[in-house]
mmCIF file as gemmi writes it, N, C-alpha and C atoms, coordinates in Angstrom:
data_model
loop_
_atom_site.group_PDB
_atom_site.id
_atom_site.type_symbol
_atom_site.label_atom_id
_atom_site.label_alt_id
_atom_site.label_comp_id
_atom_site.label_asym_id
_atom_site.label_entity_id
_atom_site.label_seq_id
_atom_site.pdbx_PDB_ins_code
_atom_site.Cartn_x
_atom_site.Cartn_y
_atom_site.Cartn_z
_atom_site.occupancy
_atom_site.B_iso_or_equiv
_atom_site.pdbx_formal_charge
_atom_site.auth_seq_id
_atom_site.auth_asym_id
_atom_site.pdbx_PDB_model_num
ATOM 1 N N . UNK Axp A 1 ? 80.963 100.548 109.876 1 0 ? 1 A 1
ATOM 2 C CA . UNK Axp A 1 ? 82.379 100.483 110.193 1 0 ? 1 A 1
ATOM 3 C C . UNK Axp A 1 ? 82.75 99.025 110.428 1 0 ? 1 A 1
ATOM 4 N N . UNK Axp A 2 ? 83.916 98.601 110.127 1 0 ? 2 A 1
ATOM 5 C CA . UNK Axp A 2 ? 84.463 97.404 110.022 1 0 ? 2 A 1
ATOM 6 C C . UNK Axp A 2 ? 85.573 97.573 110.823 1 0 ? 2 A 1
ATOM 7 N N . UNK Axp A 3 ? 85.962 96.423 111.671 1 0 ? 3 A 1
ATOM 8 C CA . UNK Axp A 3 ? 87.277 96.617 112.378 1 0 ? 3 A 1
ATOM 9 C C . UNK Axp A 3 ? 87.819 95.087 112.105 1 0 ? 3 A 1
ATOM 10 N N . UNK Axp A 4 ? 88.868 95.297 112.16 1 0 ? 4 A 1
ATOM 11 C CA . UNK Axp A 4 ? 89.67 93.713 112.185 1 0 ? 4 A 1
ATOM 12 C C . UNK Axp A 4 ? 90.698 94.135 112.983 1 0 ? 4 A 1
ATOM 13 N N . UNK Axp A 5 ? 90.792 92.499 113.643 1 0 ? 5 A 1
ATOM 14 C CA . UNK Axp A 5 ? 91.903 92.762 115.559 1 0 ? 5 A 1
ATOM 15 C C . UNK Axp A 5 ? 93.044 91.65 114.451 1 0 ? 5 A 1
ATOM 16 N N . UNK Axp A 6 ? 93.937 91.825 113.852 1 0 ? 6 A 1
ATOM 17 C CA . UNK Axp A 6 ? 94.988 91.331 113.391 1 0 ? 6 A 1
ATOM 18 C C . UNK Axp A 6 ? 96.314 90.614 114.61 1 0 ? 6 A 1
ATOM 19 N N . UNK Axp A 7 ? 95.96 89.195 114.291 1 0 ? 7 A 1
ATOM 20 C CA . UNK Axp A 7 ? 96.723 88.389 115.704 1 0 ? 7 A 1
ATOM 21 C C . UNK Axp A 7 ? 96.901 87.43 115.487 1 0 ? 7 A 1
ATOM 22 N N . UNK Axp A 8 ? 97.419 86.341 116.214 1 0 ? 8 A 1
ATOM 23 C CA . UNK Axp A 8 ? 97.517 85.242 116.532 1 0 ? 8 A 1
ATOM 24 C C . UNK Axp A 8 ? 97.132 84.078 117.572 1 0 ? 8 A 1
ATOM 25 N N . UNK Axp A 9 ? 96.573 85.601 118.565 1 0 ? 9 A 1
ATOM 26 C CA . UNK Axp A 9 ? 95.864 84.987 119.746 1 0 ? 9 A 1
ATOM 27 C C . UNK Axp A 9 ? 96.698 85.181 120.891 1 0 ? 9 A 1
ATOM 28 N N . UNK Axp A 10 ? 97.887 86.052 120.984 1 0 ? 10 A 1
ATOM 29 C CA . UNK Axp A 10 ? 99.095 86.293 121.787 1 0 ? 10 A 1
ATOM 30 C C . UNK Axp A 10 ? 98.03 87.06 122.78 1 0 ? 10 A 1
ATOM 31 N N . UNK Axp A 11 ? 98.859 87.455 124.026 1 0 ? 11 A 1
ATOM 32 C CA . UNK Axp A 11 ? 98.11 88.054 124.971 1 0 ? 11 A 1
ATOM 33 C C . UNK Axp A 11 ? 97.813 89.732 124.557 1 0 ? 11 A 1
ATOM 34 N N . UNK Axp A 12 ? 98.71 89.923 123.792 1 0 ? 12 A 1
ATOM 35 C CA . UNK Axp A 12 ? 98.542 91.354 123.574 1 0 ? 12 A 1
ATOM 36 C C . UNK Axp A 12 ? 97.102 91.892 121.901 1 0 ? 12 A 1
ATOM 37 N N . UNK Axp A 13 ? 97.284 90.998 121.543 1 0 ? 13 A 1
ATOM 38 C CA . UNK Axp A 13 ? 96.169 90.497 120.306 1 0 ? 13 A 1
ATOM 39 C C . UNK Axp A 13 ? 94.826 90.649 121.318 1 0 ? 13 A 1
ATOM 40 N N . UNK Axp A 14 ? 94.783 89.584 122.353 1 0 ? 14 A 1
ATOM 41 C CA . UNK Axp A 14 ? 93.91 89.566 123.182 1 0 ? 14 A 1
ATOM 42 C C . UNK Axp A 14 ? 93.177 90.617 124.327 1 0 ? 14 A 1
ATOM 43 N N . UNK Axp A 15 ? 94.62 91.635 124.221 1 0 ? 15 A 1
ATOM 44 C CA . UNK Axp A 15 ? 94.077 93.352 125.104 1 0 ? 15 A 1
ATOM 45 C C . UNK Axp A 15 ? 93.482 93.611 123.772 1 0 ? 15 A 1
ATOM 46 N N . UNK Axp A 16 ? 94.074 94.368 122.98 1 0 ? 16 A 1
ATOM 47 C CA . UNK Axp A 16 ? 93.534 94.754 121.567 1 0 ? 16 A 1
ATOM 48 C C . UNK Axp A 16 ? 92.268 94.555 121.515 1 0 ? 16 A 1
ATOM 49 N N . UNK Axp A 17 ? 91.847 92.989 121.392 1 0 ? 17 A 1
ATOM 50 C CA . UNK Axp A 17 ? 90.22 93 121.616 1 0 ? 17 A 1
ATOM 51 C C . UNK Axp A 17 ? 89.376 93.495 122.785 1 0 ? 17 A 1
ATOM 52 N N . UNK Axp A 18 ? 89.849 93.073 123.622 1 0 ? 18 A 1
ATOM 53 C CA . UNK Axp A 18 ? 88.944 94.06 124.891 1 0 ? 18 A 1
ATOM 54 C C . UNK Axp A 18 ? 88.914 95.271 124.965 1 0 ? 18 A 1
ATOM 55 N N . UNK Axp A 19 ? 90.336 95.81 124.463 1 0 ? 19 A 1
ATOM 56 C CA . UNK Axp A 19 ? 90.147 97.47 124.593 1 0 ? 19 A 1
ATOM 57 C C . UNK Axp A 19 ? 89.002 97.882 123.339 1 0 ? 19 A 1
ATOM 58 N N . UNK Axp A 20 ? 89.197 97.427 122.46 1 0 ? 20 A 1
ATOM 59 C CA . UNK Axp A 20 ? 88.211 98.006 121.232 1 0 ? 20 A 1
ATOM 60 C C . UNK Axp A 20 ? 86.691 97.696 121.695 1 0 ? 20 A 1
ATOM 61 N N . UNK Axp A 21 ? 86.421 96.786 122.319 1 0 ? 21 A 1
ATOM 62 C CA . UNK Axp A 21 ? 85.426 96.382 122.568 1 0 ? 21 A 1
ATOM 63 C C . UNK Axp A 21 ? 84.662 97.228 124.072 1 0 ? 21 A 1
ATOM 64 N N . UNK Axp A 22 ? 85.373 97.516 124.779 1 0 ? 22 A 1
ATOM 65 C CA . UNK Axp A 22 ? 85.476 98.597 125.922 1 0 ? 22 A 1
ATOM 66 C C . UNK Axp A 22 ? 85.038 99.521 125.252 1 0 ? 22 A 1
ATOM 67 N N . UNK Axp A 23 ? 85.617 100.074 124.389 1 0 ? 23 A 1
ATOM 68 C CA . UNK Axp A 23 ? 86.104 101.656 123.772 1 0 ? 23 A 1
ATOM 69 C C . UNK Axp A 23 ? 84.18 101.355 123.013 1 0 ? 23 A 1
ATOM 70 N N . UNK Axp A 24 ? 84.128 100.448 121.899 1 0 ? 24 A 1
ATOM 71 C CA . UNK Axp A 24 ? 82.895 100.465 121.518 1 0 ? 24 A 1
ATOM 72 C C . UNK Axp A 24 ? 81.661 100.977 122.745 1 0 ? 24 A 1
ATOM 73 N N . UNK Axp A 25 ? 81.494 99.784 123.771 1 0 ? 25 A 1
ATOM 74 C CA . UNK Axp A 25 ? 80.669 99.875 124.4 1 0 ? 25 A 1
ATOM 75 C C . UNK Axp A 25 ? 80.007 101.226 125.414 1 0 ? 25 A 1
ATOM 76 N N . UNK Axp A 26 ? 81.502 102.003 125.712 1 0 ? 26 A 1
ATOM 77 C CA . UNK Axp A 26 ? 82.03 103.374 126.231 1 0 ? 26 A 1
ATOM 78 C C . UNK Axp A 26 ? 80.696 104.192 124.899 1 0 ? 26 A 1
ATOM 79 N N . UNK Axp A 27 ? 81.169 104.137 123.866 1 0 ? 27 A 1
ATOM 80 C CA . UNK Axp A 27 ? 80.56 104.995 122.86 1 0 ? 27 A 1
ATOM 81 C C . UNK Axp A 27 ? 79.156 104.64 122.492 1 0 ? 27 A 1
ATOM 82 N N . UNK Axp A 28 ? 78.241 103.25 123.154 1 0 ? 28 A 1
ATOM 83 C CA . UNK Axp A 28 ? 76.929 102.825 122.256 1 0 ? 28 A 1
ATOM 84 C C . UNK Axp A 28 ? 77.409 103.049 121.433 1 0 ? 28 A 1
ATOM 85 N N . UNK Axp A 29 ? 77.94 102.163 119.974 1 0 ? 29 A 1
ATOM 86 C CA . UNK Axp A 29 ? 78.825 101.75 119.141 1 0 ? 29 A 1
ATOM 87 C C . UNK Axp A 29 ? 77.991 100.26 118.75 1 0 ? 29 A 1
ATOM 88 N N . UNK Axp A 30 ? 76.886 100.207 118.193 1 0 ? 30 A 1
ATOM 89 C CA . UNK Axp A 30 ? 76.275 99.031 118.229 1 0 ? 30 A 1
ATOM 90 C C . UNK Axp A 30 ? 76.261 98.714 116.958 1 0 ? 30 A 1
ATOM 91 N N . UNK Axp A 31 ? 76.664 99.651 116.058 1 0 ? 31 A 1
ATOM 92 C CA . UNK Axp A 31 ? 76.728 99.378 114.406 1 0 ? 31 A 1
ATOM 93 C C . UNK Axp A 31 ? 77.95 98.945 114 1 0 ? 31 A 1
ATOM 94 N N . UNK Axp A 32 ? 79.538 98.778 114.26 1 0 ? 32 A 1
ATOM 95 C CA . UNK Axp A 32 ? 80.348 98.402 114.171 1 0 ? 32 A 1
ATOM 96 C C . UNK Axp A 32 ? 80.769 96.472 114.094 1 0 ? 32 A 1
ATOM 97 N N . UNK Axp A 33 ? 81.356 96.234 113.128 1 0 ? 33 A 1
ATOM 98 C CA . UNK Axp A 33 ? 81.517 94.229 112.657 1 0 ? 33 A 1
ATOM 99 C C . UNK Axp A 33 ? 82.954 94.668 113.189 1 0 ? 33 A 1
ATOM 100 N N . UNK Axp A 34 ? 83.177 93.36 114.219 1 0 ? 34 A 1
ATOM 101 C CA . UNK Axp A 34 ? 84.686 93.29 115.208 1 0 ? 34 A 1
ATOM 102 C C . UNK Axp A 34 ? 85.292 91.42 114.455 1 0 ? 34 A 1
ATOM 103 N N . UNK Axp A 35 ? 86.06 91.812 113.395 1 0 ? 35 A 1
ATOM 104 C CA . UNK Axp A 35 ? 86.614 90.408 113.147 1 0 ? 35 A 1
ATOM 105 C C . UNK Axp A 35 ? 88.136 90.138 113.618 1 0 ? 35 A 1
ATOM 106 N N . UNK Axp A 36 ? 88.364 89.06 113.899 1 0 ? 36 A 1
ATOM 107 C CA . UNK Axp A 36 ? 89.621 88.706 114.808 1 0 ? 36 A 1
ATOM 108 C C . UNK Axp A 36 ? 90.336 87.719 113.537 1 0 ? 36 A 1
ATOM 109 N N . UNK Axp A 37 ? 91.27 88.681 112.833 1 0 ? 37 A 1
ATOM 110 C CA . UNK Axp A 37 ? 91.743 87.724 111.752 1 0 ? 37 A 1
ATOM 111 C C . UNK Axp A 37 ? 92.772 87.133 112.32 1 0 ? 37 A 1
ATOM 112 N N . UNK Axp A 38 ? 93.299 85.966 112.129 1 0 ? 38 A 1
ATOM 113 C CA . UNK Axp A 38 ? 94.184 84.721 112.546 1 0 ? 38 A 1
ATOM 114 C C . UNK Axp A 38 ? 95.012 84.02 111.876 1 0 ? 38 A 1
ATOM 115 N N . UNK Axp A 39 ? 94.31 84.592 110.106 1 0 ? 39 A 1
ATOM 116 C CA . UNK Axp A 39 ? 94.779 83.386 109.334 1 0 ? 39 A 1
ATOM 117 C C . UNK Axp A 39 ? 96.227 84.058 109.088 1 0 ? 39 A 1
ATOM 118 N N . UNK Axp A 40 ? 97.464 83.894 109.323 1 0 ? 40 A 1
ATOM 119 C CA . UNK Axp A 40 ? 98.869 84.055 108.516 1 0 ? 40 A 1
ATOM 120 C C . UNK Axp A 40 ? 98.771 85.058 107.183 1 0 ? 40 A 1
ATOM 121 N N . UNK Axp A 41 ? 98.034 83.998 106.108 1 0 ? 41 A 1
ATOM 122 C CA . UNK Axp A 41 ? 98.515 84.868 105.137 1 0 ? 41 A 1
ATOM 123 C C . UNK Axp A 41 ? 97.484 86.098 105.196 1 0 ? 41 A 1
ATOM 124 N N . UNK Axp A 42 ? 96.206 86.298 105.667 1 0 ? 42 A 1
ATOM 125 C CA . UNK Axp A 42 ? 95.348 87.442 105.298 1 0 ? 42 A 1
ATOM 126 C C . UNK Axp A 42 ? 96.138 88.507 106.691 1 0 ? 42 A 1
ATOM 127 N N . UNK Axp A 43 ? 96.94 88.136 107.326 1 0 ? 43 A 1
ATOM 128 C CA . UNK Axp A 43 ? 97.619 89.39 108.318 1 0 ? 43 A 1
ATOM 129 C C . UNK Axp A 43 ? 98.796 89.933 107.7 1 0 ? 43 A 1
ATOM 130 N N . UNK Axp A 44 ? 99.764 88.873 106.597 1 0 ? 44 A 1
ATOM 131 C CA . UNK Axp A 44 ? 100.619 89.217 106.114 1 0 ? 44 A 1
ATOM 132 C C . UNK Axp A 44 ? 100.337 90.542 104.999 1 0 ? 44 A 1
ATOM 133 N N . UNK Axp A 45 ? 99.01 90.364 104.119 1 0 ? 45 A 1
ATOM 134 C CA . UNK Axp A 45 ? 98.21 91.317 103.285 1 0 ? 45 A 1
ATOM 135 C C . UNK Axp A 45 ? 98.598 92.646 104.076 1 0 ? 45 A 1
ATOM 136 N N . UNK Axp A 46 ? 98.671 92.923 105.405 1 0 ? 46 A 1
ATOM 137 C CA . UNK Axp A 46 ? 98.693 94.228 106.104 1 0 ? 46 A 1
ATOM 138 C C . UNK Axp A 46 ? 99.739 94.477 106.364 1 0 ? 46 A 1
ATOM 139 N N . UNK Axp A 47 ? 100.614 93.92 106.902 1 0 ? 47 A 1
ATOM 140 C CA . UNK Axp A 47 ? 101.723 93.632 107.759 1 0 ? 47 A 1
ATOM 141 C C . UNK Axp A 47 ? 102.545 92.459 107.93 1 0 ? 47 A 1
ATOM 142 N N . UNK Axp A 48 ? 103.554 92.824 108.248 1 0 ? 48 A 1
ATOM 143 C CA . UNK Axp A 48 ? 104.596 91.215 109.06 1 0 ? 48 A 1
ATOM 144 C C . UNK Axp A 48 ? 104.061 91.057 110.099 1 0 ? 48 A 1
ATOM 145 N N . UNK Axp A 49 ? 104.219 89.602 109.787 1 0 ? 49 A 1
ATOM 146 C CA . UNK Axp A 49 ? 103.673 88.711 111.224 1 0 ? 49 A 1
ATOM 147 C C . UNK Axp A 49 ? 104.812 89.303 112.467 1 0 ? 49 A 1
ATOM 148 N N . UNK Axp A 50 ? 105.844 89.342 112.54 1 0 ? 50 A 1
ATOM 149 C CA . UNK Axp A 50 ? 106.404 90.063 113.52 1 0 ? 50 A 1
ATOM 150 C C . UNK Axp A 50 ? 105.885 91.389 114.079 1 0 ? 50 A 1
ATOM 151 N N . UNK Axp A 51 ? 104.42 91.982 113.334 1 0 ? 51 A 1
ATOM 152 C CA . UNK Axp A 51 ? 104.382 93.313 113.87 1 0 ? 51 A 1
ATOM 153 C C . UNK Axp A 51 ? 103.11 92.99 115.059 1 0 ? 51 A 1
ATOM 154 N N . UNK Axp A 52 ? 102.566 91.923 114.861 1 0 ? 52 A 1
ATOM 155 C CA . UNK Axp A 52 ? 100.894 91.941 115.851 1 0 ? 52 A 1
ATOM 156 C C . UNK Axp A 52 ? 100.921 92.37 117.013 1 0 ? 52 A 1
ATOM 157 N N . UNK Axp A 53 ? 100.32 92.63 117.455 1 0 ? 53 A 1
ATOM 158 C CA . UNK Axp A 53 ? 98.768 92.935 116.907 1 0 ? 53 A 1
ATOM 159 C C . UNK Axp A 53 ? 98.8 94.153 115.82 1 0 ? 53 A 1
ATOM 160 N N . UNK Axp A 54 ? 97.724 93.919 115.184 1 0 ? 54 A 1
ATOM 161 C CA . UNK Axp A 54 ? 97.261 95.257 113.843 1 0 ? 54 A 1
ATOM 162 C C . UNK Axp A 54 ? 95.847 95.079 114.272 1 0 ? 54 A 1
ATOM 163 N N . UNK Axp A 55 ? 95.852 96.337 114.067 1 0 ? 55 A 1
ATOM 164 C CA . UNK Axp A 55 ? 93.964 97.168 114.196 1 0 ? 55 A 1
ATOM 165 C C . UNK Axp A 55 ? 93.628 97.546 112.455 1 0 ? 55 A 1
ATOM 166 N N . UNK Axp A 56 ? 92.915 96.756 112.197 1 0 ? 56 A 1
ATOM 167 C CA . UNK Axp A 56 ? 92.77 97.848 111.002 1 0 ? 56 A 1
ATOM 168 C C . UNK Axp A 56 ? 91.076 98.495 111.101 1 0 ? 56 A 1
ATOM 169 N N . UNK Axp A 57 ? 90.777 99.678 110.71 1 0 ? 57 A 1
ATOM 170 C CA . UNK Axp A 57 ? 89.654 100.074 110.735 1 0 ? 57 A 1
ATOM 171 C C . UNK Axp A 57 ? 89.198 100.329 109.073 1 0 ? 57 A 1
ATOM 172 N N . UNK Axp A 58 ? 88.232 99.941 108.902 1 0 ? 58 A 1
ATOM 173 C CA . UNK Axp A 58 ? 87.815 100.257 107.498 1 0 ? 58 A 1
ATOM 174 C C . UNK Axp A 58 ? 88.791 99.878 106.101 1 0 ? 58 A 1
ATOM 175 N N . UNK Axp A 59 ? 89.437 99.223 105.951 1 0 ? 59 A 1
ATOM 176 C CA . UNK Axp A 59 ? 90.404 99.13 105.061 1 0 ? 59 A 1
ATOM 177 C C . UNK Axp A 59 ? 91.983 99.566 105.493 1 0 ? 59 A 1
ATOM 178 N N . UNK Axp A 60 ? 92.098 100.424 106.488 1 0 ? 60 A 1
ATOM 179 C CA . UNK Axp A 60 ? 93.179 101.419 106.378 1 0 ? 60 A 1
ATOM 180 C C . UNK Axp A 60 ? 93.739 100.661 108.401 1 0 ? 60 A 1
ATOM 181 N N . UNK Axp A 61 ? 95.302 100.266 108.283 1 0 ? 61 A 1
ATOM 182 C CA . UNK Axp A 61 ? 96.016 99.441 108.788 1 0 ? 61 A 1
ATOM 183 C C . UNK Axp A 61 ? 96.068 100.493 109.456 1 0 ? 61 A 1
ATOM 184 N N . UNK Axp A 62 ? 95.991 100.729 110.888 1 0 ? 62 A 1
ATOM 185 C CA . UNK Axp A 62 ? 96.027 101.968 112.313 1 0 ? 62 A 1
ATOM 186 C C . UNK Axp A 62 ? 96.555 101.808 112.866 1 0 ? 62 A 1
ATOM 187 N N . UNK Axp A 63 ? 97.465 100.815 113.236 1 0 ? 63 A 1
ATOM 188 C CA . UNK Axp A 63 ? 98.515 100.76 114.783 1 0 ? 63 A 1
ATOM 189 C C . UNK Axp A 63 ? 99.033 99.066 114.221 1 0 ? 63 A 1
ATOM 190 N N . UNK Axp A 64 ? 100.206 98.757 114.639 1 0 ? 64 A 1
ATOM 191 C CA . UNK Axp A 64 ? 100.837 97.702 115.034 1 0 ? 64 A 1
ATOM 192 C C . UNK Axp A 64 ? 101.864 97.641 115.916 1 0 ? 64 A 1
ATOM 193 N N . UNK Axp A 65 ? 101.863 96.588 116.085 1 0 ? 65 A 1
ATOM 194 C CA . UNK Axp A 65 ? 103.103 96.331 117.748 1 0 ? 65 A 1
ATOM 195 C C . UNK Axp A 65 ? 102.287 96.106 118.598 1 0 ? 65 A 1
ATOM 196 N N . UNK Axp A 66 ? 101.586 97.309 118.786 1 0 ? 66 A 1
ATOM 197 C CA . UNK Axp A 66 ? 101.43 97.936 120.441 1 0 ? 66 A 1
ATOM 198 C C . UNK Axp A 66 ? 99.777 98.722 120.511 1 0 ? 66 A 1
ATOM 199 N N . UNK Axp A 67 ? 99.395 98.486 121.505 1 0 ? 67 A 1
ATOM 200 C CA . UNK Axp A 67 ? 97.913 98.894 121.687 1 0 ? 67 A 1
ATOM 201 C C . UNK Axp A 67 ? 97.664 100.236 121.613 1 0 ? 67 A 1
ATOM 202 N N . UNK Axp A 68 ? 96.781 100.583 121.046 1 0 ? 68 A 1
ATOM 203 C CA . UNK Axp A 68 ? 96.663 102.377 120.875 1 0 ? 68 A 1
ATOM 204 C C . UNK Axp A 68 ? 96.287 103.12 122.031 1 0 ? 68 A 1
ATOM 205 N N . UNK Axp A 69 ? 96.397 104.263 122.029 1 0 ? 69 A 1
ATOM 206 C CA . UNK Axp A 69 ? 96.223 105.506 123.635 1 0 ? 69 A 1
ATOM 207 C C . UNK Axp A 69 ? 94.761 105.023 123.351 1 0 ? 69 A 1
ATOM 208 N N . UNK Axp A 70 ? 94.102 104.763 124.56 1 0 ? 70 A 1
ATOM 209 C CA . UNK Axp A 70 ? 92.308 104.621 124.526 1 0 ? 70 A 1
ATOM 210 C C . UNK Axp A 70 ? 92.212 105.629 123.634 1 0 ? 70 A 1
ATOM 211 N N . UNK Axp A 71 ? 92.563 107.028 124.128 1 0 ? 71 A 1
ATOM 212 C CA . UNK Axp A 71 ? 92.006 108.761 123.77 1 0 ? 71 A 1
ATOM 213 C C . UNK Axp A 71 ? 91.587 108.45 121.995 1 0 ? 71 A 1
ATOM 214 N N . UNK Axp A 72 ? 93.06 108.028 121.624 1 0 ? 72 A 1
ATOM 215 C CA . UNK Axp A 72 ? 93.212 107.792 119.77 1 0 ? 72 A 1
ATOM 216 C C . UNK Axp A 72 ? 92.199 106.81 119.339 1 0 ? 72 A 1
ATOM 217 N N . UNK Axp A 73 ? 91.88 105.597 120.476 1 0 ? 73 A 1
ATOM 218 C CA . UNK Axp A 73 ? 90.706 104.748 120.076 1 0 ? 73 A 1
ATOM 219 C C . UNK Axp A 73 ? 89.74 105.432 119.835 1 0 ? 73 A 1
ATOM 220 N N . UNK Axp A 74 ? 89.048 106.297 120.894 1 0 ? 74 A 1
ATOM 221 C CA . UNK Axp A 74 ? 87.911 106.975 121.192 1 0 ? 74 A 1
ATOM 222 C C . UNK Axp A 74 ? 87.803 107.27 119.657 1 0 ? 74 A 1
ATOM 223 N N . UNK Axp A 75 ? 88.771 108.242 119.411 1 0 ? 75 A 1
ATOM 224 C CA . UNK Axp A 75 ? 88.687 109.289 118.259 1 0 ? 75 A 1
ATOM 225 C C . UNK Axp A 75 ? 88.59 108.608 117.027 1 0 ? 75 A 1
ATOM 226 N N . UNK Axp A 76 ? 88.796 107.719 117.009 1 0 ? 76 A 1
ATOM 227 C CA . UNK Axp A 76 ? 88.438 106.733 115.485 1 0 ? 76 A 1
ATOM 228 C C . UNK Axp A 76 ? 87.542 106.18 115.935 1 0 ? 76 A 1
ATOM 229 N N . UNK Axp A 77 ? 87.208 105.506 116.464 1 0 ? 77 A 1
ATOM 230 C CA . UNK Axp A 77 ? 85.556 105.021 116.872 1 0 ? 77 A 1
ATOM 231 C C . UNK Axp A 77 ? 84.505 105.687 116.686 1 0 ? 77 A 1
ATOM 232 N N . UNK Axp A 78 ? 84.9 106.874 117.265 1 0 ? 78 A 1
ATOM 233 C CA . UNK Axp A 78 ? 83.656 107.796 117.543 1 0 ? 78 A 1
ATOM 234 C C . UNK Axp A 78 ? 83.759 108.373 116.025 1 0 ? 78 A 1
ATOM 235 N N . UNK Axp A 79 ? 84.411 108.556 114.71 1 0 ? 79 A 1
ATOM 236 C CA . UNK Axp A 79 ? 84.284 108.582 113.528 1 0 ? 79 A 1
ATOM 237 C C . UNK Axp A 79 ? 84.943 110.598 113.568 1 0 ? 79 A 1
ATOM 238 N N . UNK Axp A 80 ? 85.565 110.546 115.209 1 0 ? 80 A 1
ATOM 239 C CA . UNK Axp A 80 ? 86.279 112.344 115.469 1 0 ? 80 A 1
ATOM 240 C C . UNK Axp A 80 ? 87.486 112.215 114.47 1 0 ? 80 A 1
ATOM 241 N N . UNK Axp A 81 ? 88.198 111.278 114.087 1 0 ? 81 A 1
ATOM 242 C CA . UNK Axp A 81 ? 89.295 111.24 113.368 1 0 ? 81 A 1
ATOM 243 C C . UNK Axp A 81 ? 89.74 110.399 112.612 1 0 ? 81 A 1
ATOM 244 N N . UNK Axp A 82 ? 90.294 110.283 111.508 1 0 ? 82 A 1
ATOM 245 C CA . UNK Axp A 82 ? 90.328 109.269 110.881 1 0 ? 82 A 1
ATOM 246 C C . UNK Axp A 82 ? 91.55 108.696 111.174 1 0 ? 82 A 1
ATOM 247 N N . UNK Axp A 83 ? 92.071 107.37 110.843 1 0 ? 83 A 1
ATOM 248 C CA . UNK Axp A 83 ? 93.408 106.737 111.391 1 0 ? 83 A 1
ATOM 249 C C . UNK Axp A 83 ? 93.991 106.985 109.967 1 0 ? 83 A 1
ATOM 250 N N . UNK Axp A 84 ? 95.196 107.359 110.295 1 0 ? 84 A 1
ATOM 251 C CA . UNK Axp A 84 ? 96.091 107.565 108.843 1 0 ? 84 A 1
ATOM 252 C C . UNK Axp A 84 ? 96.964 106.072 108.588 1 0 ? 84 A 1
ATOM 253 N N . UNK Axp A 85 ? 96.767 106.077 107.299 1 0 ? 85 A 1
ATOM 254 C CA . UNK Axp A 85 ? 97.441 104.661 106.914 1 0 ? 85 A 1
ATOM 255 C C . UNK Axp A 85 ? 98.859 104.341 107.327 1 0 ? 85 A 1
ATOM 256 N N . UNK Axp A 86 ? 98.912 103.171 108.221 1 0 ? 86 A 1
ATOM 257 C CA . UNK Axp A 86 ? 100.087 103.102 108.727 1 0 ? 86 A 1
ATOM 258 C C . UNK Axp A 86 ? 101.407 102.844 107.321 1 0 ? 86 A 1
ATOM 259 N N . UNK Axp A 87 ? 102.129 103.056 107.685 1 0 ? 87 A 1
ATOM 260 C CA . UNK Axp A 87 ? 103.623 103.179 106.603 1 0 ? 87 A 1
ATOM 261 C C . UNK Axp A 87 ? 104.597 101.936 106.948 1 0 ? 87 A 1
């Protein structure tokens, strides 16, 4: 599993990473790559820069704006649900 924390480094970019990283550690989750993309144009590929933070898991864009319910973390982490491609 692949995750990318889609940001700029804002404070809320910066929960995003701790919560995923929480949520991992919660699960022994030791097989999972956590990249913190930064660059402009590879966040624009997902989203507007007005939307950050973006989670993407595996290819497929899961939340922007706003940090996800832990519960919904759990459940994509733990591989209970898949995240539907954000629109």
């Amino acid at each position: 599993m692949k995750i990318e924390i889609l940001g700029t480094g804002c404070y809320n970019c910066v929960e995003l990473e701790m919560l995923v990283a929480d949520v991992l550690r919660q699960l022994g989750r030791t097989d999972v790559e956590v990249v913190r993309v930064d660059d402009e144009k590879q966040i624009r590929h997902y989203m507007p820069l007005d939307e950050i933070p973006g989670l993407v898991i595996d290819g497929v864009l899961a939340c922007t704006r706003q940090l996800p319910e832990r519960d919904k973390l759990v459940e994509w982490l733990s591989g209970a649900s898949e995240p539907q491609r954000k629109q």
